[in-house]
C-alpha positions in Angstrom: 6.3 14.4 -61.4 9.2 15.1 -58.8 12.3 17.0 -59.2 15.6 15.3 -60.7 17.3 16.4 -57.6 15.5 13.5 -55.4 18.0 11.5 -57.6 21.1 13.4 -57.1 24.4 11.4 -57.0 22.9 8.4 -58.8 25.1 8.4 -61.7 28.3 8.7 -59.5 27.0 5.8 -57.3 26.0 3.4 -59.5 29.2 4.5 -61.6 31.0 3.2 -58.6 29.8 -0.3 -59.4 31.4 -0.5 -63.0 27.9 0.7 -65.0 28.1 2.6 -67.7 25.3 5.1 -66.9 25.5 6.9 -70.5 24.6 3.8 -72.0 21.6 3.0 -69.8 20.6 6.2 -70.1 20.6 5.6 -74.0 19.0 2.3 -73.7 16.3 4.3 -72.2 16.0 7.0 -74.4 17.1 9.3 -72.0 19.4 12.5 -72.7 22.3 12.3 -71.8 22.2 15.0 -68.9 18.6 14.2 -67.8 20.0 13.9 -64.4 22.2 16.6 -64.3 19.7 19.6 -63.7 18.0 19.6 -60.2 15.1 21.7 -61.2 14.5 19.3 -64.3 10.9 17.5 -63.5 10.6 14.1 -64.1 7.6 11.2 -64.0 7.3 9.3 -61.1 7.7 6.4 -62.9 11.3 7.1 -64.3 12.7 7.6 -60.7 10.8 4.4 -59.3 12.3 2.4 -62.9 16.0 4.1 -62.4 16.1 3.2 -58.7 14.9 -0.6 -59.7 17.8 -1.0 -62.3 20.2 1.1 -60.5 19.8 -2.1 -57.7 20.1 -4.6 -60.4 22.5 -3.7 -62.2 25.0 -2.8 -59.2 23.9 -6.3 -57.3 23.3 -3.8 -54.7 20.1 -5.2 -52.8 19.8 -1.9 -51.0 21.1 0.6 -53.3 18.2 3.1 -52.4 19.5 3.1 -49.1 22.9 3.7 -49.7 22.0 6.3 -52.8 20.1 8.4 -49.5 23.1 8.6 -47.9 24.9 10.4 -50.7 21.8 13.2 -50.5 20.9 16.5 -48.3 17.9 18.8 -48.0 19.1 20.6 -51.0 16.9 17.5 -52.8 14.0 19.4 -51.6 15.3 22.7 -53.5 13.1 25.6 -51.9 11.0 24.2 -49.8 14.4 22.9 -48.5 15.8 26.2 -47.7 12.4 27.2 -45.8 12.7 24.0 -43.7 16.2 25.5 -42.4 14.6 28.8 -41.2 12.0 27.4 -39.1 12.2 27.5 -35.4 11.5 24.3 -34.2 11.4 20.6 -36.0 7.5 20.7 -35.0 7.5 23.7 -37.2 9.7 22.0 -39.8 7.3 19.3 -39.9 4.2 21.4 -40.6 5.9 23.0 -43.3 6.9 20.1 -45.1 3.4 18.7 -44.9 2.3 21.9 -46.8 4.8 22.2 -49.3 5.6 18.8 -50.1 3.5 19.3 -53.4 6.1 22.2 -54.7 8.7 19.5 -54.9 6.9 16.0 -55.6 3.4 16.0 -57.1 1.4 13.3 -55.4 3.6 13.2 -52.4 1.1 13.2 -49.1 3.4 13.8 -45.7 1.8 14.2 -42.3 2.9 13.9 -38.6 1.1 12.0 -35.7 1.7 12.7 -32.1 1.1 9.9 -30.0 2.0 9.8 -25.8 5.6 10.1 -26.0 6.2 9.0 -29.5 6.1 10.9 -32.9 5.4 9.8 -36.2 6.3 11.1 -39.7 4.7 9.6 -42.3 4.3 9.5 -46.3 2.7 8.2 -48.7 2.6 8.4 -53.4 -0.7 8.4 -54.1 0.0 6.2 -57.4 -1.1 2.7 -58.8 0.4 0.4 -60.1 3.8 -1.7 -59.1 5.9 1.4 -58.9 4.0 2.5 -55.8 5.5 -0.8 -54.1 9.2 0.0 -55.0 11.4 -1.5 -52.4 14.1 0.4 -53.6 11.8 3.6 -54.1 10.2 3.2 -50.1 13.8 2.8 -49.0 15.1 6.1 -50.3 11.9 8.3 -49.0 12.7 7.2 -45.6 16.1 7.4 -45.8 15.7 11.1 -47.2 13.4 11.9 -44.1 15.7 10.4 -41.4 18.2 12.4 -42.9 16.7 15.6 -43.3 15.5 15.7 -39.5 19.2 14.9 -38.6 20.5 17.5 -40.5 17.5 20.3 -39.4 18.5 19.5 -35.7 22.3 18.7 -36.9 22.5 15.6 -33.9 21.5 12.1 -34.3 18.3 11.0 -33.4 17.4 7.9 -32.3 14.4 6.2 -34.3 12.2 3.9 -32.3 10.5 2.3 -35.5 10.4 2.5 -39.5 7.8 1.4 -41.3 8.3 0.9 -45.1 5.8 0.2 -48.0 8.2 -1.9 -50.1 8.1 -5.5 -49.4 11.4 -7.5 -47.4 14.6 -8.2 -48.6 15.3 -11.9 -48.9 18.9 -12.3 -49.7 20.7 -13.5 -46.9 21.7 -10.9 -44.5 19.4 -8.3 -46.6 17.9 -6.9 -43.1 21.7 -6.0 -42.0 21.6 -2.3 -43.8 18.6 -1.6 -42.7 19.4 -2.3 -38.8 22.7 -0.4 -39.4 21.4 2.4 -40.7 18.3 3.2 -38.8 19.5 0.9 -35.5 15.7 0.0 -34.5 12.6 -2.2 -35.3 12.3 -2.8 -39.4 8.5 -3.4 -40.5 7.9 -4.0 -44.4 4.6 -4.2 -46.3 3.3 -1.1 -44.5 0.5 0.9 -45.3 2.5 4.3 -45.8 6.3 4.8 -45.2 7.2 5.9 -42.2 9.6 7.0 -38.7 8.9 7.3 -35.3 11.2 8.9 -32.6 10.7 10.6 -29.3 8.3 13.2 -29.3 10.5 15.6 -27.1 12.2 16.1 -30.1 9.5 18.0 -31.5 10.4 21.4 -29.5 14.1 20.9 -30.4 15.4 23.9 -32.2 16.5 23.9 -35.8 20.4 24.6 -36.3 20.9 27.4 -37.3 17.4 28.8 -38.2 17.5 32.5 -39.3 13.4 34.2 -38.3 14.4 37.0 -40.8 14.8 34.7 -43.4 11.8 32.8 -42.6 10.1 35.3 -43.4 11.3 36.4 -47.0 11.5 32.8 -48.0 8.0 31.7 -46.2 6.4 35.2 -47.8 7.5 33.9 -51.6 6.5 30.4 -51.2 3.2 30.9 -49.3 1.6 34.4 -49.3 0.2 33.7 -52.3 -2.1 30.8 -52.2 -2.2 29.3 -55.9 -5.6 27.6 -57.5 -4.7 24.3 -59.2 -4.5 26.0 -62.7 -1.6 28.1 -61.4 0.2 25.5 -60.0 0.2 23.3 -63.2 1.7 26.4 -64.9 4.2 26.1 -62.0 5.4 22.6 -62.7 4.9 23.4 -66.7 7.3 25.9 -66.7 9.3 24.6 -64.3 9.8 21.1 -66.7 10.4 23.8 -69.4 12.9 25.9 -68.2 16.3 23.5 -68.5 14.9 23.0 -72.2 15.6 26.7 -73.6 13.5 29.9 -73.6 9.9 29.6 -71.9 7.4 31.5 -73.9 3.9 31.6 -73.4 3.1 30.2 -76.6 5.0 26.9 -75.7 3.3 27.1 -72.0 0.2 27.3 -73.6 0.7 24.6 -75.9 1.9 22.2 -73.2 -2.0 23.0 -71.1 -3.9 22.6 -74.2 -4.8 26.3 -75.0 -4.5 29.3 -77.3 -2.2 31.8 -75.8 -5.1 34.6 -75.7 -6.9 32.8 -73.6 -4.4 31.5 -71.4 -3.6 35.3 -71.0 -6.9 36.3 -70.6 -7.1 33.6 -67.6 -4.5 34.5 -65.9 -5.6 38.3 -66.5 -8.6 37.3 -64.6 -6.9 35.6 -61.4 -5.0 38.7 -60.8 -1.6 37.7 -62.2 0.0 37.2 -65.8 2.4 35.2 -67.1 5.1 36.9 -66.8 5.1 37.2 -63.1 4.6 33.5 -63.0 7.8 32.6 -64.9 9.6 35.4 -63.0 8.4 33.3 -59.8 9.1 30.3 -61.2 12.7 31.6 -62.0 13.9 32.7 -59.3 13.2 30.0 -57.0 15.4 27.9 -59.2 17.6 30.8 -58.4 17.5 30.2 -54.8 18.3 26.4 -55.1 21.6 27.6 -57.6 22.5 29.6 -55.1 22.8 27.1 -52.2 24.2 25.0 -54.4 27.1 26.7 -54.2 28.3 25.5 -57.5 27.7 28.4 -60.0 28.5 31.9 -60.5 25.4 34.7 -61.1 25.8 35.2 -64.7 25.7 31.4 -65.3 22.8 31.1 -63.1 21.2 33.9 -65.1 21.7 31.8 -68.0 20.3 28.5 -67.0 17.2 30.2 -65.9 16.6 32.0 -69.0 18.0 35.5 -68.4 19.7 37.2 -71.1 21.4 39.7 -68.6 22.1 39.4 -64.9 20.3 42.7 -63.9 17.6 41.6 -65.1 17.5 38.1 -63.0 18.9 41.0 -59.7 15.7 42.8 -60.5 13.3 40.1 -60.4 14.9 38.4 -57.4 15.0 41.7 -54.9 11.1 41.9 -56.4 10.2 38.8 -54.7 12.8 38.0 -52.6 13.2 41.3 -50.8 16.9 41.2 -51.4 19.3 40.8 -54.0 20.8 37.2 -54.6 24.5 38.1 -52.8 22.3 39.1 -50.1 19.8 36.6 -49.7 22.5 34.1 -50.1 24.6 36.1 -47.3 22.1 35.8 -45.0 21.6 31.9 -45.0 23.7 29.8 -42.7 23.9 27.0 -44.3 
């Protein structure tokens, strides 16, 4: 599963071609606003298969590419906020590594340091022909060049890129690539990957707030989660843009009565309520930076009937209320 967000702007762009992406979406047996809610998790395999079409049916041989372009590190929802309060990009890079799995299940991200020369790397760990998506290898890197230009807010030069999809082989198919990244191009690669100067490393994030490091890093990692929790996580977090979350319906989705699901939880120290309330309000945080939406309709999309009640939950974990929290982030 991955969040909808890592497809944000891929109606408007392949609108831009003359599709009609309401009808695909039909053909498909999709809703109609399956794309438009960024916290909405969605298979693997419907990202990979919109990608594919979204290139054929535009005739746009690199439309993975270009979609990248149209995206920020709000794709990454929270763990995109945390990744602009670290200090350095060495620290941003160990985050992301960590946390990955809070946005894309599956996802595997790790950094190498070699001499002078740095290298980000990731990798699906998935079968099958959507795991050698041209289309699909050509947005991830995309989304990581642009998410280390935008946490140092410079360009930085690459000195390689390594993608898993296989070659373009239209005429002139190389051209976007070279313009784009302006380096070496290698295809068929084992994992997707950049590499840049390692001096880079102890550049300073723009605009990195410590204070808000530290309420952001203390909600997403003080608690470490056993695997049972977080597939509760990414249940309720699939369940929320679909009406109230009970624990009857969570418990349905994992297979077991709601006693014992209770019971469970009871045992590990925490209940479900406080999950959901977690669950909640870092879809609040993403809202928020957003920018788009005012409390009271955040309230409402997360499932609060009143907006104390979301203001409660959120100074609970956050540490702050939302006006505050949000005041305090630069970006």
């Amino acid at each position: 599963m991955v969040r909808a967000s890592a497809l944000t702007g891929y109606k408007s762009l392949l609108g831009s071609f003359g599709v009609n992406v309401a009808e695909l979406l039909q053909r498909l047996s999709l809703p109609a606003d399956y794309l438009d809610r960024p916290d909405l998790m969605i298979p693997m395999e419907t990202k990979v298969e919109l990608l594919e079409l979204g290139a054929r049916l535009s005739g746009c041989a690199h439309f993975g590419l270009k979609l990248a372009q149209q995206q920020n590190i709000s794709a990454f929802g929270t763990v995109g906020v945390l990744l602009q309060q670290c200090a350095t990009l060495r620290d941003a890079l160990e985050t992301i590594t960590s946390s990955i799995g809070q946005t894309a299940q599956g996802l595997e991200v790790w950094f190498e340091v070699e001499g002078d020369t740095a290298q980000l790397y990731s990798r699906y760990n998935f079968d099958g022909p959507s795991a050698h998506s041209r289309q699909h290898s050509d947005n991830l890197v995309a989304g990581g060049v642009n998410m280390i230009r935008f946490l140092l807010a410079e360009p930085v030069p690459l000195s390689a890129v390594y993608l898993s999809g296989p070659a373009p082989t239209a005429p002139g198919g190389l051209i976007p690539y070279r313009d784009l990244f302006q380096c070496p191009v290698y295809f068929d690669c084992a994992s997707n990957g950049i590499a840049f100067a390692a001096s880079l490393l102890e550049r300073p994030v723009a605009g990195a707030n410590p204070e808000m490091r530290g309420l952001i890093d203390s909600f997403l990692k003080k608690k470490q989660l056993d695997g049972f929790q977080e597939q509760l996580l990414w249940t309720i977090t699939n369940l929320l843009p679909r009406g109230p979350v009970t624990l009857e319906k969570v418990a349905d989705s994992v297979n077991m009565a709601p006693r014992t699901l209770q019971a469970r939880l009871r045992q590990q120290g925490t209940s479900f309520q406080q999950l959901l309330d977690r669950t909640r309000v870092e879809q609040v945080c993403t809202y928020l930076l957003e920018g788009n939406l005012s409390l009271t309709e955040i309230a409402e999309l997360v499932g609060y009937s009143q907006l104390s009640a979301l203001t409660r939950a959120f100074k609970r974990i956050m540490g702050a209320s939302p006006r505050s929290w949000l005041r305090q982030h630069p970006g």
